[in-house]
C-alpha positions in Angstrom: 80.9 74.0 100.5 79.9 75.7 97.0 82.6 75.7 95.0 83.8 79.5 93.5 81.9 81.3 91.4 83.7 83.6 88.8 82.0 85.7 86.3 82.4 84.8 82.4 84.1 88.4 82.2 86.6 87.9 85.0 89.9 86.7 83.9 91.5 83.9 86.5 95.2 82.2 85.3 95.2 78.6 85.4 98.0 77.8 88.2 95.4 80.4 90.8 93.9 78.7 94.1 90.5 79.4 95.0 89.1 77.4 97.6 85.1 76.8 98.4 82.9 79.7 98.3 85.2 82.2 96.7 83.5 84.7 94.2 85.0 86.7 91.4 83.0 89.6 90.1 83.1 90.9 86.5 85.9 92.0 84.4 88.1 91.4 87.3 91.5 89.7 86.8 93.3 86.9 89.0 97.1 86.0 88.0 98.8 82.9 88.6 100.6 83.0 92.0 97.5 84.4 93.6 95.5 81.6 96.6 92.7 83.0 97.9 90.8 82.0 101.2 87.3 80.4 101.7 84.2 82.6 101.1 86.4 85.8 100.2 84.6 87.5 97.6 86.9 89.7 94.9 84.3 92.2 93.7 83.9 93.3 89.7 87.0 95.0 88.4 89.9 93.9 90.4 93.2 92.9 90.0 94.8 90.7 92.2 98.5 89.3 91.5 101.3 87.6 93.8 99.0 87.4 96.5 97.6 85.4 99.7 94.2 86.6 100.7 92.8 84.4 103.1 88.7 83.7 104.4 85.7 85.8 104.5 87.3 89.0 103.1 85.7 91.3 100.9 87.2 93.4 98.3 85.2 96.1 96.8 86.0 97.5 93.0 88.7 99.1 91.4 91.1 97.7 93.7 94.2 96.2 92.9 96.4 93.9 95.3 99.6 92.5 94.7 101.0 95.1 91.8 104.8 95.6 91.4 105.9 98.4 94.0 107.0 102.3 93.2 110.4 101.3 94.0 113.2 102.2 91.5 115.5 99.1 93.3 112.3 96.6 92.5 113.9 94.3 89.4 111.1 92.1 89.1 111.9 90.0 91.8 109.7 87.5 93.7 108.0 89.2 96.3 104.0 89.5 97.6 101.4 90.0 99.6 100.0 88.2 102.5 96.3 89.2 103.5 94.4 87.4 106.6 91.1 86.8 107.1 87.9 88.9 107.5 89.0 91.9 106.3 87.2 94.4 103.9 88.8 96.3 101.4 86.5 99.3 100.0 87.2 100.9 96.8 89.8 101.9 94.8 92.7 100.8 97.6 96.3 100.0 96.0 98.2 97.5 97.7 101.6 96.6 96.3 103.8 93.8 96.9 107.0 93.9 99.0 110.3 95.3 97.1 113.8 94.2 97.6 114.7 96.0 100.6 112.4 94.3 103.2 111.7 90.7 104.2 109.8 90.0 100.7 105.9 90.3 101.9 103.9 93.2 102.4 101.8 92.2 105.1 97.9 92.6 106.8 96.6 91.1 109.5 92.7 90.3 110.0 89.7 91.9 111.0 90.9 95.4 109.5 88.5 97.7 107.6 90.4 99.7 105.1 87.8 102.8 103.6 87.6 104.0 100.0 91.4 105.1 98.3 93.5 103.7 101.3 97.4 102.9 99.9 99.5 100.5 101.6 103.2 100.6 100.0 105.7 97.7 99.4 106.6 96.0 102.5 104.5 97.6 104.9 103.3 95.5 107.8 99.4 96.2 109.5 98.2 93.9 112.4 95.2 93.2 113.3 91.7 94.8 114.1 93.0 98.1 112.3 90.7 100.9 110.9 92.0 103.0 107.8 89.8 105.9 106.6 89.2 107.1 103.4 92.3 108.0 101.3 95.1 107.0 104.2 98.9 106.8 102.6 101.2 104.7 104.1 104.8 105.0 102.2 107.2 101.8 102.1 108.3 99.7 105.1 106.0 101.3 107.4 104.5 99.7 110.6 100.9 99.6 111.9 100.2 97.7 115.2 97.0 96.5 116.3 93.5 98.3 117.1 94.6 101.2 115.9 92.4 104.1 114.2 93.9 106.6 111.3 91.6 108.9 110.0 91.3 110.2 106.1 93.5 111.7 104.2 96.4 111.1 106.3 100.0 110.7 105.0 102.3 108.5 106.7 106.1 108.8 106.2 108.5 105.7 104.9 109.8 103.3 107.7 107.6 105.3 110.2 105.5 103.1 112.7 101.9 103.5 114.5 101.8 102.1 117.9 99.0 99.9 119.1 95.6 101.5 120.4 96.7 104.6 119.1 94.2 107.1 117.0 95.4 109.4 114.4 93.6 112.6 113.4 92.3 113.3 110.1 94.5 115.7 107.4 97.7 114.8 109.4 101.3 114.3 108.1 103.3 111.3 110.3 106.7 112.3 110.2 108.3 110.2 113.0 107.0 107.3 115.1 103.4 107.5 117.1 103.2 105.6 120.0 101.4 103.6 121.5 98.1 104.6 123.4 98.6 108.1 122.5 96.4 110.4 119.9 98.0 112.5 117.5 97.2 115.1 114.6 98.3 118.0 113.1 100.3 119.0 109.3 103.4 117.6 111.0 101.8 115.5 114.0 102.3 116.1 117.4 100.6 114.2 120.7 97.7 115.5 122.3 97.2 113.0 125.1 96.4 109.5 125.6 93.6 107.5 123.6 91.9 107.4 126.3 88.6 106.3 124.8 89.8 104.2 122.5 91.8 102.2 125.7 88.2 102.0 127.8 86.2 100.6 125.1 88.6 98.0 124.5 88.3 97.3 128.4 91.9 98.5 129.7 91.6 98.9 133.6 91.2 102.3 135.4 94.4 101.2 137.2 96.3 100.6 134.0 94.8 103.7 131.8 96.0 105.3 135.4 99.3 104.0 135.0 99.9 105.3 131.1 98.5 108.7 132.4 101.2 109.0 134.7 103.8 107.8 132.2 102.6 110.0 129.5 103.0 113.1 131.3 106.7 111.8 132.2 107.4 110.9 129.1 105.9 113.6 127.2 105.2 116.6 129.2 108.0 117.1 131.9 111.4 119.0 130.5 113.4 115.8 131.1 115.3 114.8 128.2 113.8 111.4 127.1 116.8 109.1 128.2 115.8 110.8 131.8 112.3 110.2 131.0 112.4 106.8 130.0 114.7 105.6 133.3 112.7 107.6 135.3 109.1 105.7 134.2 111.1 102.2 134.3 111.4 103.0 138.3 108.2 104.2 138.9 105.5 102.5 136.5 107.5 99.9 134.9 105.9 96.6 136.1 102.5 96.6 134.2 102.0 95.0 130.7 101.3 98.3 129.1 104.1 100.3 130.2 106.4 97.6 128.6 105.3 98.0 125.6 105.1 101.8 125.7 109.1 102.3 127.0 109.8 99.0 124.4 108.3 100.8 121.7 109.9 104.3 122.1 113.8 102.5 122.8 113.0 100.7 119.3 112.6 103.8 117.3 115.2 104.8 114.5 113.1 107.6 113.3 112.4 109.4 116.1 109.1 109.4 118.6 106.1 112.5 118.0 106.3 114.0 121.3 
């Protein structure tokens, strides 16, 4: 394997681990506690501190990773970020390290694609195969599961969570939990249906897109309360995988579900 290639401009501290085929554009700077993955390339003018990025990534310019976060409690503490593999970062994101309130890491997964401006707060958690557009917020603590879509210039509240497969309209504000295989949108977001699209070309059954239809409308649409809705789903629909997950995911909120 070639070993890294850093520009004469770039700036990279003595105790940093960069393994074969990593590249360091210009003028970019690499602190100590940073290990970065094979073939992940850290483009010209980047910062990058108290940070694990692992393989095959790409980080565009202007980007910084690993900052201290906007948190007044944050005291300097030892806290970072944890980046997997394959993942492209475009320009200008922000991605700060975890503050004292959470478990110490703010956290991506792999195979995510993160547009232009996107901001990931301390101690926010994304899974894997996630898409970001251009200028997405994510406030502190919050939760993004996997295969899920935002679109640009949307504005997720603190400690809120996005459930997997779900899609998020551009322009929207997330006040409260989305979840799962449901689409959402609006200046304070509400549901407008499954994501059913998104669950066909990621090869969910007919029987099992069938199944959240029928849940969704319980769960969502009927004028039961949604203790009643929940029990009532559990007896009807509750053996499949998906359903699980959905009725899982909506007895864990704290903030409250977008219904």
């Amino acid at each position: 394997m070639a070993k890294p290639k850093i520009h004469t401009t770039a700036i990279v501290a003595p105790g940093a681990k960069l393994s074969d085929g990593v590249e360091i554009g210009p003028y970019s700077i690499v602190g100590e506690r940073v290990k970065i993955g094979r073939n992940t390339k850290i483009g010209s003018h980047v910062i990058v501190e108290e940070s694990e990025i692992g393989q095959n990534c790409s980080v565009y310019p202007f980007s910084t990773i690993g900052l201290p976060p906007q948190d007044l409690k944050y005291a300097g503490e030892k806290t970072k970020v944890r980046i997997g593999d394959n993942n492209i970062l475009r320009e200008y994101i922000n991605i700060h390290r975890a503050s004292v309130g959470g478990e110490g890491v703010t956290s991506i997964g792999s195979d995510n694609f993160l547009m232009a401006y996107v901001h990931i707060a301390h101690d926010c958690k994304i899974g894997n195969n996630v898409i970001m557009a251009n200028a997405t917020t994510l406030a502190g603590h919050v939760v993004v599961e996997d295969y899920v879509f935002i679109g640009g210039l949307v504005a997720v509240h603190q400690f809120a969570r996005i459930g997997a497969y779900s899609m998020i309209g551009g322009f929207s504000a997330i006040p409260q939990d989305i979840p799962p295989y449901t689409t959402a949108a609006g200046e304070r977001a509400r549901l407008y249906g499954l994501n059913t699209v998104g669950l066909k070309r990621r090869n969910f059954s007919d029987a099992a897109i069938g199944d959240l239809k029928k849940a969704y409308k319980i769960l969502f649409r009927s004028k039961l309360t949604l203790r009643e809705a929940i029990e009532k789903v559990k007896h009807d629909l509750g053996s499949s995988e998906e359903i699980k997950n959905l009725i899982e995911f909506i007895e864990k909120n704290k903030r409250g579900v977008c219904r």
